[in-house]
N, C-alpha and C positions, 0 to 999 in steps of 0.2 A: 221427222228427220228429212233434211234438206239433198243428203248425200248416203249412200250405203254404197256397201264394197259390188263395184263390177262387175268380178270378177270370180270363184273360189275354185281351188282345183285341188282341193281337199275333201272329198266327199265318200261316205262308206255303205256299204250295202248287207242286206239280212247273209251273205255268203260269209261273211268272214265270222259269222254265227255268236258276235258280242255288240251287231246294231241291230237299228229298227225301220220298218216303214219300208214302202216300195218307192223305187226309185221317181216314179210318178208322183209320189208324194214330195220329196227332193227338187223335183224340176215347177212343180205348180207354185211351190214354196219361193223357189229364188224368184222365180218372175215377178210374184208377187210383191219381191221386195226391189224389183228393178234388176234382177241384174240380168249383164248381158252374156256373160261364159259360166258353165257349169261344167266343172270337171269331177269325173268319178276316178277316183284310185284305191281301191280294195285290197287289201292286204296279198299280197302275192304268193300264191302258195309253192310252196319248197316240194322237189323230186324226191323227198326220203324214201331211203333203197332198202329200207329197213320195216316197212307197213307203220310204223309211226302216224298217227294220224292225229294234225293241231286243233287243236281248240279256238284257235285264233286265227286265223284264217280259209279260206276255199280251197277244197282238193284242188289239180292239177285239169283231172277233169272238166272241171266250171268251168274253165276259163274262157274257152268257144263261147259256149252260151252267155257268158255274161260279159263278150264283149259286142255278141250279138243283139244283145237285146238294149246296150246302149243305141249301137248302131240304128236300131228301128225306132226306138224314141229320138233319137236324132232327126230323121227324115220326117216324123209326125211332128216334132214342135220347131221344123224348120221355119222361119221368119219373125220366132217369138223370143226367140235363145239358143245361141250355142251348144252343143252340148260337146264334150270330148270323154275319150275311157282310156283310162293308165291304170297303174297298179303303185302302190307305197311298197319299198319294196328296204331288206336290208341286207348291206353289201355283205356278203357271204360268201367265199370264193370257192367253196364246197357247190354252191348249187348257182352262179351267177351263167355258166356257161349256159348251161340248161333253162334257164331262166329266159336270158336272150334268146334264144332260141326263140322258146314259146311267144316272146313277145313279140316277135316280125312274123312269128307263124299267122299268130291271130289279129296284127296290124292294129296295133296298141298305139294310141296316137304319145304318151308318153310314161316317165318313172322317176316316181319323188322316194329320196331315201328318209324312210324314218329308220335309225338303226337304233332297236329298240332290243335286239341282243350282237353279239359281237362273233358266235357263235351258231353252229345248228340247234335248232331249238330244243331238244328234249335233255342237251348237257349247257342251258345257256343262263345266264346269270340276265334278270330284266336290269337294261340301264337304269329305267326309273325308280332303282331300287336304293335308300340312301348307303354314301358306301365312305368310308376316309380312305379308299387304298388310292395312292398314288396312279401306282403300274395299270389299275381297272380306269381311269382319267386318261393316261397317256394312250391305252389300249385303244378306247373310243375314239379318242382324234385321232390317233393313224389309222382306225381303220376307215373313218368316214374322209380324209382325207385319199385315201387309197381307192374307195369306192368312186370320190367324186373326177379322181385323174381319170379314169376308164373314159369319160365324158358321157355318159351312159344315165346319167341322171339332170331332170331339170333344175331341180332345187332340194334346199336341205328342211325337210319339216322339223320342230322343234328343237331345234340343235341344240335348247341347252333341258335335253331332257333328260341329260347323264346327271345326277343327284350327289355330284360331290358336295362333303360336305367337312372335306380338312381346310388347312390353311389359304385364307386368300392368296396368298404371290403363288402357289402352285395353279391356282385353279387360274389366275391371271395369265400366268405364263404358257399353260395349256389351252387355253381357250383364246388365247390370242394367237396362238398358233395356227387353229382352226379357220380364227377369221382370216386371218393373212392368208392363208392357200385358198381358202374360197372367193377372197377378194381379187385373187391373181387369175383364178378360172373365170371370174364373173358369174358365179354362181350364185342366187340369192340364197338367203336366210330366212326361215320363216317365223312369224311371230303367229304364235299357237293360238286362236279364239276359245276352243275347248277347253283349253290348260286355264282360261281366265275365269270361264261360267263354271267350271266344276273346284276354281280355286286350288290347282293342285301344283305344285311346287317350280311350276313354269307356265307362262315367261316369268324370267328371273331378272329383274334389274341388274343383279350382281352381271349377268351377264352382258345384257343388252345397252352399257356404256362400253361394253369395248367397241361392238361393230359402228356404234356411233361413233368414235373416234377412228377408225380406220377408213369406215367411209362405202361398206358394205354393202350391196342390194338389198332390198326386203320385199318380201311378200308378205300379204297376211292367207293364212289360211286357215279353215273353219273346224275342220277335222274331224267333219259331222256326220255323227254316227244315228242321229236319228231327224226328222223333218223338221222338226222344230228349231233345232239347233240352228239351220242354216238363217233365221233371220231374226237372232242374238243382237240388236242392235247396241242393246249396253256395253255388249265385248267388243262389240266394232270400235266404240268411241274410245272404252278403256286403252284399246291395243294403238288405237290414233293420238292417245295422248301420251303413251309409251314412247312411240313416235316422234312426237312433238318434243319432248323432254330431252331425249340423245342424238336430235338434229336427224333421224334418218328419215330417207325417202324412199316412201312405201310405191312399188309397184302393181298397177292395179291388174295389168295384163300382159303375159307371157310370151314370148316366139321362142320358136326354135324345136318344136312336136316333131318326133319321129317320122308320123304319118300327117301333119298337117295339110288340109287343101289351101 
């Protein structure tokens, strides 16, 4: 392969306690495939006031240490690759104050939303769950549009990972919604590598002709939850010939980091 992605700023760690591999495993991986930025963003873990403790992501606690420990592999494979550490994060206004917080406490360079519930987690319904209800469609675009006005987030990870699965003109009309206000913020869109190598109901063509038509950013990101993942060259191509097909133009690398130098 003559070309691989740059870039990824999708990357997950054994904390969110559903991947794999040391982070060193992650960073030896992309260089190896060329690239020159490596972003970690790990599931962001919620202030629950209640001892609730997720399955799917990092206590509160971690979070020091694991943006620490970006930090020092940072400085050790400086001149080989980039590295940055954010968090995926989804917009929840129960816990977003508390969130921000942590994240300038502990100098998070940025935060991509995957909103992957609409709710606090232990009463939340998974987007990726298939659904015909309307109001659950319309629920997810305001909430991710509501997330992304805060301006508090880089980009939108898998946007079409809400699983409607009613009528096309509803889902046309709601997800055009979505692209139109992210097109007005300049927010990209990302098209899912994982969702392609695990074959799971995204990217969705149904979707990815609208932002083609409106004229959308895009990013690709890997959304790699174990070392291997990150140098998928088949999903690279697949997701470039996505690309290809609805005119969009994929972004290989990012500005605009909370804490960038």
């Amino acid at each position: 392969m003559n070309h691989y992605m740059k870039a990824n700023y999708h990357t997950h760690t054994i904390r969110c306690k559903h991947a794999e591999d040391s982070e060193r495993d992650y960073i030896e991986t992309a260089i190896s495939m060329g690239m020159e930025v490596l972003g970690f963003s790990d599931h962001i873990p919620c202030p629950f006031s209640d001892g609730f403790v997720s399955t799917i992501r990092m206590d509160m606690e971690q979070a020091d240490e694991y943006v620490q420990t970006i930090r020092s592999l940072a400085r050790e494979y400086e001149g080989k690759i980039r590295l940055f550490v954010g968090f995926e994060a989804e917009y929840i206004p129960e816990f977003f104050e508390a969130q921000m917080e942590m994240l300038h406490r502990v100098h998070a360079d940025y935060l991509i939303m995957g909103q992957h519930f609409l709710v606090r987690e232990p009463d939340a319904v998974y987007t990726g769950a298939p659904t015909q209800s309307e109001a659950f469609l319309k629920d997810y675009v305001d909430s991710v549009i509501a997330g992304m006005e805060t301006g508090a987030f880089l980009y939108l990870a898998h946007p079409d990972l809400i699983h409607f699965e009613g009528p096309d003109a509803v889902y046309e009309r709601e997800m055009t919604r979505l692209c139109e206000a992210l097109y007005d913020l300049r927010i990209p869109l990302e098209i899912n590598l994982l969702g392609l190598m695990q074959q799971r109901h995204y990217p969705r063509e149904r979707f990815w002709q609208i932002p083609g038509r409106i004229g959308n950013r895009v990013v690709l990101g890997v959304d790699a939850h174990k070392a291997s993942q990150i140098c998928s060259s088949e999903a690279y191509e697949q997701a470039m010939k996505m690309a290809e097909k609805y005119g969009l133009r994929v972004e290989e690398k990012l500005e605009g980091f909370l804490h960038d130098d």
